[in-house]
N, C-alpha and C positions, 0 to 999 in steps of 0.2 A: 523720688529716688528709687532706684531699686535695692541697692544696698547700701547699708551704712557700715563702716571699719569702723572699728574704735580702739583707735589709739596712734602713733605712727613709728612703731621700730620697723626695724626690717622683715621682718615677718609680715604684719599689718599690711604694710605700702607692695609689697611681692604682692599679696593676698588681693589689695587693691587694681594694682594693674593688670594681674591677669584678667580678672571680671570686667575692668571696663575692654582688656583687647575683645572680652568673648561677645562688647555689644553690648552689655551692663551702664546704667548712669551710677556712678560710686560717688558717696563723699564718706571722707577719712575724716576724724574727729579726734584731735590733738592735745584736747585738753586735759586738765585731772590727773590724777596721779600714776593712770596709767600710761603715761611717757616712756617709750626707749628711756632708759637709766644708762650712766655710764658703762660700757663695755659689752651694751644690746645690739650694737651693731659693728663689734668685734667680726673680722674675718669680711669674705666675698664670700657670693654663690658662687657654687662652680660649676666649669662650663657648660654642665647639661643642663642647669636652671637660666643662666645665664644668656643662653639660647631661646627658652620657653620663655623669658622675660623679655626678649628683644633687645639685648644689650651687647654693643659690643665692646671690645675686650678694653679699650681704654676708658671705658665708662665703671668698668669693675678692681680697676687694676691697685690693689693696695698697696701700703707703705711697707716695704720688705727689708728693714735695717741690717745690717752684719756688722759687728757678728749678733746674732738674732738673741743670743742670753749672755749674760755675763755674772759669773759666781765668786765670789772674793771666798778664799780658801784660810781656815783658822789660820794657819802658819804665814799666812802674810804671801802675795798675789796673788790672780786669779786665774779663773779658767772660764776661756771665752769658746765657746761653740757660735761653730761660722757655717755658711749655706756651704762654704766649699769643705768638702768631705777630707782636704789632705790633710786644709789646715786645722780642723777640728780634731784629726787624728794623733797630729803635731802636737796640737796642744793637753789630749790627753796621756799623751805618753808619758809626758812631766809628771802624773800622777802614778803611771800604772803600764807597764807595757804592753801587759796582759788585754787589760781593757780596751788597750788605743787596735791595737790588734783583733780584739771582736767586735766595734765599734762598725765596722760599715758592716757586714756580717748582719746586727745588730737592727741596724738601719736601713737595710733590705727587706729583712724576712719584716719588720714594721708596715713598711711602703706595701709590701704584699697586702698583706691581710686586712690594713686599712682601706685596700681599695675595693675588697669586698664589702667592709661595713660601708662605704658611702653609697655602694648600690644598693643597700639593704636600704639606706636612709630615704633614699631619693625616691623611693616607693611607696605608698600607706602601708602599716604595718603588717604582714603579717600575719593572719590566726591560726595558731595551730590547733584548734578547738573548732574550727568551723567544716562543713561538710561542702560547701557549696561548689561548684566546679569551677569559678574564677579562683575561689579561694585555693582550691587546690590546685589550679592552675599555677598561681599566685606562687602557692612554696614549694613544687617544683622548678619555677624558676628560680627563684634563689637555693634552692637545693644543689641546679647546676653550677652555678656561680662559686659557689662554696666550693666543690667537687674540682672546680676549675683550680684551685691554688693546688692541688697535688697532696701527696700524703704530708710531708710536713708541714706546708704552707696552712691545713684543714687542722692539722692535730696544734699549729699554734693558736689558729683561732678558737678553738674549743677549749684550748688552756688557759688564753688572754681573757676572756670574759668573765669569768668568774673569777678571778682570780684574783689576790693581794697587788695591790702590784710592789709592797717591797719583796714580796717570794718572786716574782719573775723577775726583777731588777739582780734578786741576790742570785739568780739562778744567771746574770750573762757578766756580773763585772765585781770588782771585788771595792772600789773606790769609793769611799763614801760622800765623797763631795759630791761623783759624777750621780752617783744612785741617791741623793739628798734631792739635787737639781732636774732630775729625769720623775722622783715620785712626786714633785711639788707638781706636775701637771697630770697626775694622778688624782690628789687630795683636793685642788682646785674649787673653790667655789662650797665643799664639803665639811659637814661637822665631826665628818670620819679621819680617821687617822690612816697612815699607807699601808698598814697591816689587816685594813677591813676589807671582806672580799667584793668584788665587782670594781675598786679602784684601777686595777691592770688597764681594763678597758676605758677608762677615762682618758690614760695614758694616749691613749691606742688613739680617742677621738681627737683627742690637740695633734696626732698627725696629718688629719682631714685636710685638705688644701693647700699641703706644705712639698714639698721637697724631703728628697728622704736623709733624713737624720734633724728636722725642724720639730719641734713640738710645741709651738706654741701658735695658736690662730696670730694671722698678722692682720696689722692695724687696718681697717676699711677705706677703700676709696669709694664707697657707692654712696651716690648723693640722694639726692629729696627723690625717688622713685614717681610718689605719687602726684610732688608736683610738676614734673616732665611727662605724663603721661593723659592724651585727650580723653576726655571723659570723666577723670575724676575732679573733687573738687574737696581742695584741701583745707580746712577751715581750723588752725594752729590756735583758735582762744577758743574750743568750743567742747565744754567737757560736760559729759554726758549724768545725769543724775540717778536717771532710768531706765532700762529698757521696757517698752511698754507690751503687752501680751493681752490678745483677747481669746478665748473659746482654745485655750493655748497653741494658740499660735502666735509667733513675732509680730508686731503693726509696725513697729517704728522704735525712735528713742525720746524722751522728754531729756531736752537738755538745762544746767543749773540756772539758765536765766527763765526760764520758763518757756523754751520754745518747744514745738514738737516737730519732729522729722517724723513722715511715713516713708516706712520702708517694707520691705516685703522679706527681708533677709537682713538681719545683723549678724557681723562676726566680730566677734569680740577679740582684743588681743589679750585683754588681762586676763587675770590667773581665772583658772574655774570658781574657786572660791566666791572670787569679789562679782564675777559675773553670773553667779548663779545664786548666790545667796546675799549677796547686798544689791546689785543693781539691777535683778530681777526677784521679783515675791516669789520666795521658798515655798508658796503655796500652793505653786504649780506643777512642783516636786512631788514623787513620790517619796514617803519620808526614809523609806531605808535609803533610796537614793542619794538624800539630802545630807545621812549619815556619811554616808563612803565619799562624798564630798567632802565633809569636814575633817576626814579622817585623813586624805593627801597629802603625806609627812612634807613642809616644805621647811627644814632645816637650816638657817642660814649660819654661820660662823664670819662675817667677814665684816671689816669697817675700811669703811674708805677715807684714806686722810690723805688730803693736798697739804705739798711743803712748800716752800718757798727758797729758792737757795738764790747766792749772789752771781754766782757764775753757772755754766752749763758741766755737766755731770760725766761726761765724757763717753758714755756708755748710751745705749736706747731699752734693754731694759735687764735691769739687775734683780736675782733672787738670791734671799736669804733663807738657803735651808741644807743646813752642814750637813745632815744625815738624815737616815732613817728614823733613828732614836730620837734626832732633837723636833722633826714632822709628830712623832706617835706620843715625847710627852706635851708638845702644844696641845696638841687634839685630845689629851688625858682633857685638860683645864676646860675647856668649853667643855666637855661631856661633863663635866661635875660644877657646872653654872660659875668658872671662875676664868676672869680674862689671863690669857699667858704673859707673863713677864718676858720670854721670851719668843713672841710670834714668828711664824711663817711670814715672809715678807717679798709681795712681787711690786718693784717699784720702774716707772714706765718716768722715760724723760719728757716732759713735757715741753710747750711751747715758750720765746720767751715775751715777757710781757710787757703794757705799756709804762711800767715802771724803771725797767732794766732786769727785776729780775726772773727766775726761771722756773715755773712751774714743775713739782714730782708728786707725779697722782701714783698713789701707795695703798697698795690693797693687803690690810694685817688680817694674819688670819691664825690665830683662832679665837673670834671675838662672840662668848653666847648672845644671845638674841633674850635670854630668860637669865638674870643674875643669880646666883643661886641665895645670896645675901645683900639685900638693898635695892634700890632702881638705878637707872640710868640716868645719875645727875652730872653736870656740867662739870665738876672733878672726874667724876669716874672714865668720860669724853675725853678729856685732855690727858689723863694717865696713857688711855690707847695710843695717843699718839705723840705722847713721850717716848711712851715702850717702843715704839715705829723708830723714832729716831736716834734711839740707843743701836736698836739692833741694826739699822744702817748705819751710824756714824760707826762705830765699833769696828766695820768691815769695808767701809768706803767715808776715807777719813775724809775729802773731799768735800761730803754731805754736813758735816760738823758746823754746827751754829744756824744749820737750815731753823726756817720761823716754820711753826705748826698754823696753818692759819682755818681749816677745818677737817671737823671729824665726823662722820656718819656712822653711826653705830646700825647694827641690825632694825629695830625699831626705828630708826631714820628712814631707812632705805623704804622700809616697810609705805610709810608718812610720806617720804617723797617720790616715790618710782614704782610704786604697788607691788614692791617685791614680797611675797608674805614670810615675814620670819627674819626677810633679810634677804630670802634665796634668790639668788639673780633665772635661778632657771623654774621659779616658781614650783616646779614640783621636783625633789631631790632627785638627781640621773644616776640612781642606783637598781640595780638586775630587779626590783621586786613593784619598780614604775619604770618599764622598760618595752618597749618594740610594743604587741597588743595589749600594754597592759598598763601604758602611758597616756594620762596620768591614774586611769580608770577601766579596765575593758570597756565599759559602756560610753565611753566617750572616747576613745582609740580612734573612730572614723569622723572626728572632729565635729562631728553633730552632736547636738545634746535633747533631750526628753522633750523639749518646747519645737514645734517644726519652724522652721527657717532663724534657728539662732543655732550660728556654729561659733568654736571656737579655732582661734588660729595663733598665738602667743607659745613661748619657749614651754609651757608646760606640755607641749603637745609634743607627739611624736617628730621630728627625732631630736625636740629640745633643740639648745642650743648652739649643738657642737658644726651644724651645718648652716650658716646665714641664709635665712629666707626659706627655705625649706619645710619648715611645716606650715608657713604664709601660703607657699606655692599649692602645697598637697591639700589644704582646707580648701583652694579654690576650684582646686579639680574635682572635690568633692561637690562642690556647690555645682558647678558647671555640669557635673553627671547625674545630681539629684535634680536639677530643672528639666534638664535632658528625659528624665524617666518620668517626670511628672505629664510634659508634655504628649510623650508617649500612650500614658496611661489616658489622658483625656483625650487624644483621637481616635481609640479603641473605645 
């Protein structure tokens, strides 16, 4: 083989089939823990990868439900945000006149500046430390780009990114259901609360692919990439134990039954951590290296619990989160090792089953990954996802009498989908592991210390707010590093 993948989310399998179109033999390797976990292949590429991957447009095209949210409001109804902009206005006016009136406003200057950051994304990161003249080529071009949204279009982006996002929520609407349900795609996936800074811009990433006034990635229609693609070879029970290195450089992988793959290039999709320090010898590492490794804050706050209800739910997907206040004191509880009695809750209708009834995959959140009293015992499991079911039954009576039939706490996720901590984006997507400094400066350009072992998984630039995307940019790396090697031996 020439390269081995390991693993197969969206990332991986992009990462995959570029190499084999450049003329590469690929086998992707599916086994072990580091699996796409549920909501790894949340969202499509879009069209500019989607092109670079040979795909056309009904091969990418996801599931785009309306109304796309639905918020059940203390006072009894709710408030459904729809793709169509009147009716979303319509419905917020019920709440606030004011608001429903700066809502498209709102929803514009968003569209704008999000479509700056996905140019930013769809590029390697990057340096603003380096002298080189691609690189300064590099942020020149995005210099322009930026320059291109106009003074205020330029002055939101520079306020959006570092920013709270409940100070920019408080700063366009007064309504606390609508600024409850707008910062839950802020605090997402996070152990921070809507009042930490760099959430604004989380906000800002769940616009990525959307329609303007949508904030949340829509569900994937992208299938098995790597196994429609000639030249790769997808092998789904085959999980990797080792990666093997001589004279440090990459050979190949040793996988748990005892086989060996030679290969000349691996790319790993799992987190740095596990591919740098368990399934490659840390002795290959320089040791302060090996430090700023372990050091990669990957925070998880979340548990995943499927319900079971009798009937279907009437909604595609509901969040519970009244305010700002009841977002900042969940996020209190996991910062101080104690699950919330009353979590953050995004619950997703699912499909129905061969039983009759209906799957709702529930993502609570603020659930520590570190208790601050006791461990994670098979009580403490089923509390989470009692609390899940209070705080939906409470506000969508409906769900009432739903069966808990599992729950995945952080340390689950950890065990079953190599999330570390729990974090689905393996390294936190906060301003201080961001753009060249994701998840590490020194691994920013998805190469690592060992030559031909890259990484290509959500902790990589640009995470996981863009599907396939840092798959894509790991392989353009590979693709330009054989490129210069080549080079270098004909000279």
């Amino acid at each position: 083989m020439d390269a081995v993948v390991i693993g197969a989310g969206t990332n991986e399998q992009a990462c995959a089939r570029l190499l084999a179109r450049a003329g590469m033999k690929v086998a992707v390797l599916a086994g072990g823990p580091y699996l796409a976990g549920p909501g790894a292949a949340r969202g499509s590429p879009p069209p500019r990868l989607a092109r670079e991957l040979g795909l056309r447009a009904h091969d990418i095209e996801p599931r785009r439900p309306d109304p796309w949210l639905t918020v059940p409001l203390d006072g009894g109804g709710r408030l459904e945000l729809s793709r169509d902009m009147t009716r979303s206005v319509a419905a917020i006016r019920r709440l606030s006149a004011r608001d429903a009136a700066r809502w498209p406003e709102f929803c514009a200057r968003m569209a704008r500046i999000a479509g700056a950051l996905e140019a930013l994304y769809l590029d390697h990161p990057p340096d603003f430390t380096g002298g080189a003249a691609a690189n300064l080529v590099a942020l020149a071009r995005h210099a322009l780009r930026l320059r291109a949204l106009g003074r205020v279009g330029l002055e939101d982006f520079l306020r959006v990114v570092p920013m709270p996002v409940a100070d920019w929520l408080d700063d366009w609407f007064e309504s606390d259901a609508l600024k409850g349900a707008l910062a839950a795609a802020g605090v997402a996936g996070l152990a921070h609360g809507p009042r930490a800074a760099g959430t604004a811009l989380r906000l800002l990433e769940s616009q990525l692919g959307n329609a303007p006034g949508v904030f949340r990635a829509p569900d994937s229609g992208l299938g098995d990439l790597a196994a429609a693609t000639p030249g790769v070879d997808l092998r789904a029970d085959a999980e990797v134990a080792r990666i093997m290195v001589r004279g440090g450089r990459v050979t190949g992988v040793a996988l748990a039954g005892g086989e060996e793959i030679a290969a000349a290039i691996v790319v790993s999709g799992a987190g740095p951590k596990r591919t740098l320090l368990e399934l490659t010898d840390p002795a290959w590492l320089d040791p302060e290296f090996a430090r700023a490794v372990r050091g990669i804050r990957a925070r998880g706050a979340m548990a995943l619990v499927t319900l079971a209800a009798e009937s279907p739910p009437g909604w595609s997907r509901l969040v519970v989160a009244p305010s700002l206040d009841y977002l900042e004191r969940a996020s209190d509880c996991a910062k101080y090792g104690r699950v919330s009695d009353a979590p953050f809750i995004e619950a997703g209708a699912g499909e129905r089953r061969a039983d009759g009834r209906y799957a709702i995959h529930v993502r609570a959140q603020y659930t520590p990954c570190v208790l601050a009293q006791g461990e994670w015992e098979e009580e403490r499991r089923r509390a989470v996802g009692e609390a899940a079911v209070r705080a939906l039954s409470a506000r969508a009576p409906e769900l009432a009498g739903t069966v808990v039939e599992r729950v995945l706490v952080p340390p689950d996720l950890e065990w079953h989908y190599g999330w570390p901590e729990g974090q689905e984006d393996e390294a936190e997507p906060l301003l201080d592991q961001w753009l060249w400094m994701r998840p590490l400066p020194e691994l920013a350009r998805y190469r690592t210390p060992i030559d031909g072992l890259y990484l290509c998984g959500r902790a990589m630039h640009p995470g996981g707010a863009l599907p396939g995307a840092a798959g894509c940019l790991a392989a353009r790396r590979i693709i330009r590093d054989g490129a210069a090697r080549m080079r270098r031996a004909r000279a």
